[in-house]
GUVO-178621 format. One record per residue (C-alpha): residue number from 1; residue in one letter; x, y, z. Coordinates in pm, 1 decimal, decimal comma, m for minus. Each point is the difference from the previous one (the first is absolute). Layout:
+-----+---------+----------+----------+----------+
: num : residuo :       xx :       yy :       zz :
+-----+---------+----------+----------+----------+
: NUM :       a :        X :        Y :        Z :
...
+-----+---------+----------+----------+----------+
END
This chain:
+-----+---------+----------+----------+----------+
: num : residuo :       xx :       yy :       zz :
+-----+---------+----------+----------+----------+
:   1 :       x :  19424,7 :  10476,1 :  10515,6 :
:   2 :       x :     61,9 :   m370,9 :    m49,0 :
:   3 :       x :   m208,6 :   m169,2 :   m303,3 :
:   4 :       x :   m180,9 :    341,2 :    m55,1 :
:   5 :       x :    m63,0 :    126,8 :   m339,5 :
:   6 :       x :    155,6 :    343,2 :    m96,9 :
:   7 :       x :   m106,5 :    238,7 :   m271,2 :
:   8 :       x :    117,2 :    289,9 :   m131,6 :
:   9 :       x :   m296,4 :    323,6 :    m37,4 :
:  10 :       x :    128,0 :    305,3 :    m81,3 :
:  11 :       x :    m97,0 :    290,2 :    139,4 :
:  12 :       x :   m345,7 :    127,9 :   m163,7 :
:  13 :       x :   m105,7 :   m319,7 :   m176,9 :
:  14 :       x :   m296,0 :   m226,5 :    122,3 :
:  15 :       x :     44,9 :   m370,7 :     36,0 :
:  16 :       x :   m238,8 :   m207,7 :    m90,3 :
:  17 :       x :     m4,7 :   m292,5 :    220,7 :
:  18 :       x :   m272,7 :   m234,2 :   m177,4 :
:  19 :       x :    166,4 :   m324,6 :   m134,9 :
:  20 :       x :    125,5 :     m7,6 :   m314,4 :
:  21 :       x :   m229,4 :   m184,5 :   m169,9 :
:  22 :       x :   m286,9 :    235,6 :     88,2 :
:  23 :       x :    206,0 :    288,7 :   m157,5 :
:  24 :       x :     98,8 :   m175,0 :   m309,2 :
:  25 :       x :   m432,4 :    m90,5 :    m38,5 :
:  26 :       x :    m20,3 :    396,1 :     24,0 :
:  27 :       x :    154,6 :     36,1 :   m326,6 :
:  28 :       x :   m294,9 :   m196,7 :   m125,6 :
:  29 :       x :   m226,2 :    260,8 :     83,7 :
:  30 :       x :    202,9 :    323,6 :    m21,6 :
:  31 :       x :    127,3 :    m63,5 :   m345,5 :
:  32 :       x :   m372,5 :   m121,4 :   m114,8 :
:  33 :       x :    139,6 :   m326,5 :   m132,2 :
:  34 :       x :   m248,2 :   m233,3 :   m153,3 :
:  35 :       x :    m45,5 :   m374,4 :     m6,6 :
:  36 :       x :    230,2 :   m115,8 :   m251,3 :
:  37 :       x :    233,3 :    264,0 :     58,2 :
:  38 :       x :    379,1 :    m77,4 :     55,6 :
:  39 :       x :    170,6 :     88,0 :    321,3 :
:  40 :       x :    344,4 :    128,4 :     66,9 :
:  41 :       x :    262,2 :   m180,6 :     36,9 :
:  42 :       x :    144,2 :   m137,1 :    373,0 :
:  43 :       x :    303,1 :    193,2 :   m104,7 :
:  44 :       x :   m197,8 :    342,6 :    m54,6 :
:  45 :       x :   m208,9 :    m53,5 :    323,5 :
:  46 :       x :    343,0 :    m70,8 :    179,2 :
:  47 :       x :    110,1 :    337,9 :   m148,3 :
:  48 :       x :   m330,3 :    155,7 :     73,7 :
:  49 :       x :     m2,3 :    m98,1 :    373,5 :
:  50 :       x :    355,4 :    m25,4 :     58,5 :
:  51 :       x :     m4,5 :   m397,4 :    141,8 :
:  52 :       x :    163,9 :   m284,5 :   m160,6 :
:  53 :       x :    m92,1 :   m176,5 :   m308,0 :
:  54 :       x :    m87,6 :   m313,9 :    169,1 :
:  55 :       x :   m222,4 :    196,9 :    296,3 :
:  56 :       x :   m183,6 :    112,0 :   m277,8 :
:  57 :       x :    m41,9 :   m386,1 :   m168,4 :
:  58 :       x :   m130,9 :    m92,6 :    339,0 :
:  59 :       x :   m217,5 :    288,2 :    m13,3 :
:  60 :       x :   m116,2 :    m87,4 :   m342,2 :
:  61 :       x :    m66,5 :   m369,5 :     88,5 :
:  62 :       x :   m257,3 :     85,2 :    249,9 :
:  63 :       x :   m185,8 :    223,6 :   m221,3 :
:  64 :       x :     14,2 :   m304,4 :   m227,2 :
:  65 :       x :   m130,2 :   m188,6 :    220,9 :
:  66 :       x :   m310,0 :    229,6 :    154,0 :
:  67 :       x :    m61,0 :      6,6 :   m387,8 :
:  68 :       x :     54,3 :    348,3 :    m93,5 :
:  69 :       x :    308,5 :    m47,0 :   m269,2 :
:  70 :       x :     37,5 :   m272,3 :   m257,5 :
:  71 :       x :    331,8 :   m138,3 :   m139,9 :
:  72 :       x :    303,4 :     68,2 :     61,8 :
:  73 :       x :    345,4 :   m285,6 :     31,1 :
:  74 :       x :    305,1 :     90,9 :   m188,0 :
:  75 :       x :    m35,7 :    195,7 :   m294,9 :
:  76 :       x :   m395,9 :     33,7 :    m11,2 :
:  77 :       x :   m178,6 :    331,8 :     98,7 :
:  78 :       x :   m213,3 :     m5,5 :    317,8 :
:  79 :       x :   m392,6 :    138,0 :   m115,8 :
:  80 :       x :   m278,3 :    100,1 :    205,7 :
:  81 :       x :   m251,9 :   m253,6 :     91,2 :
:  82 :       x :   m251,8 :    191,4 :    245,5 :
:  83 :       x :    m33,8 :    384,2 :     55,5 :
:  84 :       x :     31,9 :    m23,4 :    363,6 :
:  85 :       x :   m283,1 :    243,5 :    236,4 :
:  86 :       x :    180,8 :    220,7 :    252,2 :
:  87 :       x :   m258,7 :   m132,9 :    291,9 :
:  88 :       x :     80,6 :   m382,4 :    m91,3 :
:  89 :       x :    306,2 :      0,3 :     13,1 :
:  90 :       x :    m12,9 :    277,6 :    368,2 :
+-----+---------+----------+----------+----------+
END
């Protein structure tokens, strides 16, 4: 299909569809990180969610900028700023 999207699922594995950014603020939550804490890297998330490094900078950047990670720029580790609530951010 012209300028359609294409991706791979194998057979017997979900796909979760949310954007990016609202999976990478899971991790948040499901690893009980605290304020302060550091966050992985944009190359482990790209590992993590199998996407690019620099989908997963623009991912980053918005949770930067909704306030829920600190940091970040070459060299510097990314912290959490704000435990996010599942029904905010729903």
């Amino acid at each position: 299909m012209p300028g359609g999207r294409w991706r791979v699922v194998r057979a017997g594995e979900g796909s979760d569809r949310r954007p990016l950014e609202d999976r990478i603020a899971d991790i948040i939550t499901d690893e009980a990180l605290t304020v302060g804490a550091a966050f992985p890297s944009a190359s482990v998330l790209a590992a993590r969610f199998g996407v690019s490094r620099p989908t997963v900078t623009k991912a980053l950047n918005r949770l930067e900028a909704a306030g829920l990670l600190a940091g970040g720029g070459q060299g510097k580790v990314r912290t959490v700023r704000a435990v996010p609530n599942r029904e905010e951010r729903s």
